[in-house]
ZAMARGU-4260 file (C-alpha; in steps of 0.2 Angstrom, whole numbers, plus 5000, padded with zeros to 4 digits):
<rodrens>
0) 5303/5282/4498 | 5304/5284/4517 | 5322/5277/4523 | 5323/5260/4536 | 5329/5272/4548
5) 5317/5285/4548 | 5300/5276/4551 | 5291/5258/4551 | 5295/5247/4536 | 5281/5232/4537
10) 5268/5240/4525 | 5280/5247/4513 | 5288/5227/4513 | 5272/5218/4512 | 5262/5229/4501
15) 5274/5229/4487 | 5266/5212/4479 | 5280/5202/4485 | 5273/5192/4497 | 5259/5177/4497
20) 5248/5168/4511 | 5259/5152/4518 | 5249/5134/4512 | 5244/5132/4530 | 5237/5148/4532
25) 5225/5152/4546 | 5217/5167/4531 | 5208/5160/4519 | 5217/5156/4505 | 5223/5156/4490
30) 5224/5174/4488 | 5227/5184/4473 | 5231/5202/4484 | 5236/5204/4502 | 5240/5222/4511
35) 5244/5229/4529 | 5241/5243/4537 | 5242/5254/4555 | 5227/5263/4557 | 5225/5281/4565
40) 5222/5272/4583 | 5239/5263/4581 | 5230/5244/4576 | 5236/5234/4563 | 5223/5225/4550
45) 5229/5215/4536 | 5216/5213/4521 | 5217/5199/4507 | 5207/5198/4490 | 5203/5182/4481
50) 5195/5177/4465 | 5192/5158/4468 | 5185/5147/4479 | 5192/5151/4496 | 5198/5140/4513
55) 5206/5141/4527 | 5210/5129/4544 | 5204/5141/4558 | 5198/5134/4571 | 5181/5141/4576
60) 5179/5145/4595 | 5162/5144/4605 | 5154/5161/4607 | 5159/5169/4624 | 5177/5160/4625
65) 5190/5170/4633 | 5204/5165/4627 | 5224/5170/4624 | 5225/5172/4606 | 5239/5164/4600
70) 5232/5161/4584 | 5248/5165/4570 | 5249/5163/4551 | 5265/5168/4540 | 5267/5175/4522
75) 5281/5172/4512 | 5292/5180/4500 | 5285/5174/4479 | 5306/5180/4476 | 5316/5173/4491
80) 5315/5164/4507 | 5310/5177/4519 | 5295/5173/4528 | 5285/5189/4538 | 5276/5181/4554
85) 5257/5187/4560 | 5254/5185/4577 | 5238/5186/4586 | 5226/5187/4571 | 5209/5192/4579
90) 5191/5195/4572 | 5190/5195/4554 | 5174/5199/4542 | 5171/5197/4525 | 5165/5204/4510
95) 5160/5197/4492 | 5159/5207/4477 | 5158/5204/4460 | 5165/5210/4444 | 5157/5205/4426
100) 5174/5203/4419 | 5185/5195/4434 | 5170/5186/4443 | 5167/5187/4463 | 5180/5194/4472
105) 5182/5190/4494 | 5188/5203/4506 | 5193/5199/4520 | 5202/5209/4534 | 5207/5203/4551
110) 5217/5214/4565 | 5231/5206/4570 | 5242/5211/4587 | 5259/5211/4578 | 5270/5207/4564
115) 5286/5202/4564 | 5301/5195/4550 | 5320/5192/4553 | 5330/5193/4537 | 5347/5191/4544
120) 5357/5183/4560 | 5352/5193/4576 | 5371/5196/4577 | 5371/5207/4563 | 5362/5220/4572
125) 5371/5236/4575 | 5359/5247/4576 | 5339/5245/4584 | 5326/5258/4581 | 5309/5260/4591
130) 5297/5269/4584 | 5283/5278/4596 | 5270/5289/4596 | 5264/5300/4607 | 5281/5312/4612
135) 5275/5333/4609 | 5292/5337/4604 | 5285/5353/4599 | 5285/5356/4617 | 5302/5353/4624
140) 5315/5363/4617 | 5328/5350/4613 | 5346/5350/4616 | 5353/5340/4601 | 5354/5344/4585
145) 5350/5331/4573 | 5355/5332/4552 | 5345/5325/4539 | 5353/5325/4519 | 5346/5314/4506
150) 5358/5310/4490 | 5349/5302/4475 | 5358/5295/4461 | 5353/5294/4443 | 5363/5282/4431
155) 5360/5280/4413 | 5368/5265/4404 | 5369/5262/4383 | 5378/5243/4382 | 5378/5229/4372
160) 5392/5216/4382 | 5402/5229/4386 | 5395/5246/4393 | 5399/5260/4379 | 5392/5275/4388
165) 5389/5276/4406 | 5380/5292/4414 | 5378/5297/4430 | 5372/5310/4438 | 5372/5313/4460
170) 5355/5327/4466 | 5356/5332/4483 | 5338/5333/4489 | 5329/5343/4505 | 5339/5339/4522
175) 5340/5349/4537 | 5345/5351/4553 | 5333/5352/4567 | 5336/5353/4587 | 5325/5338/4590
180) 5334/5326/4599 | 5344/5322/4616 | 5358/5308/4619 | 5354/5296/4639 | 5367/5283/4642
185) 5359/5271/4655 | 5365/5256/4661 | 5377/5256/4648 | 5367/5258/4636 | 5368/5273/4623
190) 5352/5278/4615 | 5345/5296/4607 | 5328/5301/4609 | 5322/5309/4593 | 5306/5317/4584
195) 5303/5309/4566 | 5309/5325/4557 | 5297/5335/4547 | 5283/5328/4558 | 5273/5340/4570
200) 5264/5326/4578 | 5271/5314/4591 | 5280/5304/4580 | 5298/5298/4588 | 5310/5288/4589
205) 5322/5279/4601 | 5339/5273/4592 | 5349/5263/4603 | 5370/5258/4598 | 5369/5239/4599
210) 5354/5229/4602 | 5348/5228/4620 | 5335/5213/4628 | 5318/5220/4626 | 5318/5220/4646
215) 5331/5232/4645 | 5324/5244/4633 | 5305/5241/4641 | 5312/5247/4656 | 5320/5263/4650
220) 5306/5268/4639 | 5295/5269/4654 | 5304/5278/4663 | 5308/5292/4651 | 5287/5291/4646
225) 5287/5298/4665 | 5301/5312/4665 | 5292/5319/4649 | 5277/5319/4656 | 5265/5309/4645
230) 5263/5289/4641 | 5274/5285/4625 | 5265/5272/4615 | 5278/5259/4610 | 5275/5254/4589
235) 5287/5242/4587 | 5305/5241/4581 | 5319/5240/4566 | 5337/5233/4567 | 5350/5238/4557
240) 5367/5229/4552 | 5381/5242/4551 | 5378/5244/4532 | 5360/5249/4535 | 5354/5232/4529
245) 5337/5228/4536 | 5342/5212/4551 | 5324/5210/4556 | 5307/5219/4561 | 5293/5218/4574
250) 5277/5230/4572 | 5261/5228/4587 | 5246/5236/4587 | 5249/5248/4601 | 5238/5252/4620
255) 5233/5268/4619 | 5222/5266/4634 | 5209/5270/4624 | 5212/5284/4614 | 5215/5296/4629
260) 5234/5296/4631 | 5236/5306/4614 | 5225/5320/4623 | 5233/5321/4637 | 5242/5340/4642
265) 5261/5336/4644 | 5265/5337/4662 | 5282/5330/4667 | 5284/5329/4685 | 5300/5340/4685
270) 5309/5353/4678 | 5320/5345/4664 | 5328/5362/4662 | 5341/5371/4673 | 5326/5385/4673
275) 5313/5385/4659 | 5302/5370/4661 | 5301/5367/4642 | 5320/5364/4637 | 5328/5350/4643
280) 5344/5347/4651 | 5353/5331/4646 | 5361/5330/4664 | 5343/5331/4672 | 5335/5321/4662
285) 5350/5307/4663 | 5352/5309/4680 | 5330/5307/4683 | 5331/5293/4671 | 5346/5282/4679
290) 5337/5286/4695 | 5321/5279/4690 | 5329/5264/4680 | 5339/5260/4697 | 5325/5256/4707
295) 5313/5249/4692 | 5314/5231/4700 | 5315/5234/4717 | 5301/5245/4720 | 5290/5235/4704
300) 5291/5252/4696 | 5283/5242/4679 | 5267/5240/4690 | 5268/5258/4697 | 5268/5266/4679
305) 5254/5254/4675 | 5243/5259/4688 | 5248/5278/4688 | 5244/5281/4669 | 5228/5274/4670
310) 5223/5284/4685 | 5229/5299/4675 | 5219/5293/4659 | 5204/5291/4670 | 5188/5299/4671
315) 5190/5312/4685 | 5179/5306/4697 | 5187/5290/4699 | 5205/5295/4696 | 5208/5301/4715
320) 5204/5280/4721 | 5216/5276/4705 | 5231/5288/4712 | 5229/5283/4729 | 5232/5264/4724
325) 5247/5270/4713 | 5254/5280/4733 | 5248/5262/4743 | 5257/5253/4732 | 5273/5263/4734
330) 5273/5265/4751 | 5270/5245/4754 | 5287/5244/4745 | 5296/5258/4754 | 5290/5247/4770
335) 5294/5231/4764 | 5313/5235/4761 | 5312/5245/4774 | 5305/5234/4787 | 5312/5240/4806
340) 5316/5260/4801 | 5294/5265/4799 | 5281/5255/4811 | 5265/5250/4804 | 5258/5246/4821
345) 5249/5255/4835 | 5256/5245/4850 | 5272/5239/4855 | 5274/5220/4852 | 5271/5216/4871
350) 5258/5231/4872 | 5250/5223/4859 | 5248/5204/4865 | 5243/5208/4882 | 5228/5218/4876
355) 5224/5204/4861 | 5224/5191/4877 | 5212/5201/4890 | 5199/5206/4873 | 5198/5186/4870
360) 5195/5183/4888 | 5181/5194/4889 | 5174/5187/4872 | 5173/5171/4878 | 5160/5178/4892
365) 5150/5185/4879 | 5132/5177/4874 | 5134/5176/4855 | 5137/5163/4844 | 5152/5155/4837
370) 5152/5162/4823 | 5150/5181/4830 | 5164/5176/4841 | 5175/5171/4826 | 5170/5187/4816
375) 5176/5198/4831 | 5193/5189/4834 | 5196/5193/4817 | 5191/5211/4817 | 5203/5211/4836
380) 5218/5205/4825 | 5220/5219/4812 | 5214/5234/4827 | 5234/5235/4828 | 5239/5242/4810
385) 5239/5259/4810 | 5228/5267/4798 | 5233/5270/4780 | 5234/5291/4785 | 5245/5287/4801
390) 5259/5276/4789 | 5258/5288/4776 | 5265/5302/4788 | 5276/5290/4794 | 5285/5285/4778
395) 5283/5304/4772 | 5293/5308/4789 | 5306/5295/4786 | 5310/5304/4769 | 5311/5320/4778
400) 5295/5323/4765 | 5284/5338/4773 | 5265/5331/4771 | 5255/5348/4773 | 5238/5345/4780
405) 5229/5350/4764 | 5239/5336/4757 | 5230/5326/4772 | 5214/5331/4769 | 5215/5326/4751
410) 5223/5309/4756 | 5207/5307/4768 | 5195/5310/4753 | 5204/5298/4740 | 5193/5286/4741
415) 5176/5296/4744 | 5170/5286/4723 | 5176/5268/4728 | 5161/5271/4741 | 5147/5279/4731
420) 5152/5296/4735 | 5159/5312/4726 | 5156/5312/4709 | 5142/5323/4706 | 5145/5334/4690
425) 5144/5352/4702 | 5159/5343/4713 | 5171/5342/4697 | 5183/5357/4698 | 5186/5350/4716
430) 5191/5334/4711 | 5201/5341/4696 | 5211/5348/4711 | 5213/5337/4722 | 5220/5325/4709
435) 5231/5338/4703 | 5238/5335/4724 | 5236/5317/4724 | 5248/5316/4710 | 5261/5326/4715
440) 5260/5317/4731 | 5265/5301/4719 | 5277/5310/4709 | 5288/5317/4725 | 5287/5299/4732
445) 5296/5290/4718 | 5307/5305/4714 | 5314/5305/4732 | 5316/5285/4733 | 5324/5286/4714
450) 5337/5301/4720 | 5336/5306/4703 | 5331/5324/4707 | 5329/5336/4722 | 5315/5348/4715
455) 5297/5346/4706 | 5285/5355/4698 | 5268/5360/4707 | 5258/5361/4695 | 5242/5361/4710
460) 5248/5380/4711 | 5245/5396/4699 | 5262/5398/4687 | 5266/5379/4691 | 5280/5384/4705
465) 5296/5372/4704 | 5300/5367/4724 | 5309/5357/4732 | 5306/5338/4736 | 5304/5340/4752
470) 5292/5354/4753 | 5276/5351/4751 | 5263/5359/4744 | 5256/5376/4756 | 5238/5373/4763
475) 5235/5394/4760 | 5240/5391/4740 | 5227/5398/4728 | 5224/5390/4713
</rodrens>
């Protein structure tokens, strides 16, 4: 049996037979078997059989409703008082069999978005596991080294009233110690990063020392999905009393945007080691992660991440529009906090409202209509913004950030599919590479606004060269 602290508990508690439908059950009910289960693309389905006549008080919706499913029905303990909540219970379907000795039989199975239970006070906690998918720690060479022992023990007992012979005997099962793991503090918060072990897949944990806000850890965990290089796909979480007792659980069916963030290569934006690029540093990666963590609000860094691993997960011919959205929106907030230091405008202020004056004089000698006239004034009002190239060298300039012309060239294209252009299959392994620049562009951005680290990996480049920040990637580089 696989320990609370070592992986997900909701389908070894709920599909012991201990639990039933609630009365008010949004299932149909009564039920004679219910069961739960995460399935290989990280959604949950619970399934329920019964042998008699079945109800249930959903309520129907019109076909074609778009809606936010808050539709919830609980289970509850047949032995005790704990009750499990399921939360977002979506599309169902059916099936009836029959059985000449037990009669008809109803299946159904609906997917539900998360399940929850709390057995204890949320004070108990003192220890919260998050359990995520999607970290190659065969990759990284890890710098902790993290021991696992199992003890079982087997008692034998002969008694009437009083025990006459008592036996027992202690087996030490298979442990081991694996390098697997590394320790962040951030914000005051200590935490290890972990694979499951045994596992070769992506299974991991995150196992925080106290029990921090889910804003807290949401934060965190995005920002260390983006030092190693690949979206982590959050499962859900366990919390621990000091004595190991289970204090509560929540499992979600997890975004996996679509399937295509397991088969993405890993590709963290630095190098997390002091030379090789696969073993990581705890001072790089603490010191990238606090950086990233310090800025997360003030630059939306939530929305950024968003954005930036869907343009990574994207087909290639739209990624480079998706990327360029992800630089926009970072540069709009390096400009909004720092208003007077970059200008956005052409003209001087005076400059600017002298020439706006003598264009509407001479459009009011024009012979168009009124509503030409309106459409020019409007088209007059924005010709003083500088163009999206011209603020991008600007804000690049103000973070001392070289911005190479290749890099330019590549800017200038970004948006070649938004317009009907540039995706042609024969075009692909140009695109390939120029995403390969648009996205370093993003990565050197935030890194230098986060502080967190003066280098990054060029991964546009043969051998993947490690350069600094500032320097930009050479227009004469061959790929």
């Amino acid at each position: 049996m696989v320990a609370l602290f070592e992986w997900e508990c909701f389908e070894g508690l709920i599909n012991d037979g201990d639990y039933e439908l609630h009365d008010d059950s949004i299932l149909h009910a009564p039920v004679s078997d219910i069961s739960i289960k995460r399935s290989d693309d990280f959604q949950i389905y619970v399934t329920t059989k019964s042998r008699e006549a079945v109800r249930c008080n959903r309520v129907n919706y019109p076909l074609g409703t778009v809606r936010e499913n808050q539709e919830t029905t609980k289970i509850v303990s047949k032995f005790s008082s704990r009750e499990i909540v399921l939360r977002g219970v979506g599309a169902t379907s059916y099936t009836i069999s029959s059985d000449f000795r037990q009669g008809g039989v109803f299946e159904e199975t609906a997917y539900i978005h998360s399940v929850e239970g709390c057995f204890l006070s949320p004070e108990n906690g003192c220890y919260l596991f998050e359990w995520v998918e999607n970290i190659d720690a065969s990759y990284f060479y890890w710098p902790r080294i993290i021991t696992l022992s199992r003890e079982e023990t087997i008692t034998v007992s002969f008694e009437d009233e009083v025990p006459e012979i008592c036996l027992s005997e202690k087996k030490i099962g298979k442990g081991g110690s694996e390098r697997r793991g590394v320790k962040l503090s951030i914000d005051g918060n200590e935490l290890y990063v972990s694979k499951v072990s045994g596992e070769r897949s992506g299974r991991a944990f995150i196992m925080y020392k106290g029990c921090p806000s889910d804003e807290v850890r949401n934060k965190i965990r995005d920002c260390i999905s983006f030092c190693l290089g690949r979206p982590i796909i959050y499962l859900g979480n366990t919390i621990l009393d000091k004595k190991l007792s289970l204090v509560s659980f929540s499992a979600i069916s997890a975004y996996s945007f679509n399937g295509a963030a397991i088969n993405l290569p890993i590709c963290p934006p630095v190098c997390l080691g002091e030379r090789d690029k696969t073993k990581i540093s705890e001072i790089k990666l603490n010191l990238l992660v606090k950086g990233l963590y310090g800025i997360y609000d003030k630059h939306n860094v939530r929305g950024l991440f968003w954005q930036y691993w869907h343009a990574v997960c994207s087909p290639v011919h739209s990624a480079p529009v998706q990327f360029g959205s992800c630089i926009e929106a970072l540069t709009n907030s390096i400009l909004r906090i720092n208003k007077r230091a970059v200008k956005t405008k052409i003209l001087e202020e005076m400059d600017w409202k002298a020439f706006a004056k003598e264009a509407d004089k001479m459009l009011l000698h024009l012979d168009i209509c009124e509503e030409g006239k309106k459409v020019i004034r409007k088209k007059i009002s924005s010709l003083n913004s500088a163009p999206q190239k011209l603020v991008n060298e600007r804000v690049y300039e103000f973070l001392n950030l070289e911005f190479t012309e290749m890099e330019k060239v590549v800017w200038e294209r970004r948006n070649a599919a938004a317009h009907g252009r540039g995706g042609e299959e024969k075009n692909h392994a140009a695109l390939i590479r120029e995403n390969k620049i648009l996205r370093i562009l993003f990565h050197r951005l935030l890194i230098k606004v986060s502080g967190g680290c003066d280098q990054y990996i060029d991964f546009y480049t043969i051998n993947h060269p490690i350069r600094l920040i500032e320097t930009g990637i050479p227009s004469d580089v061959v790929d």
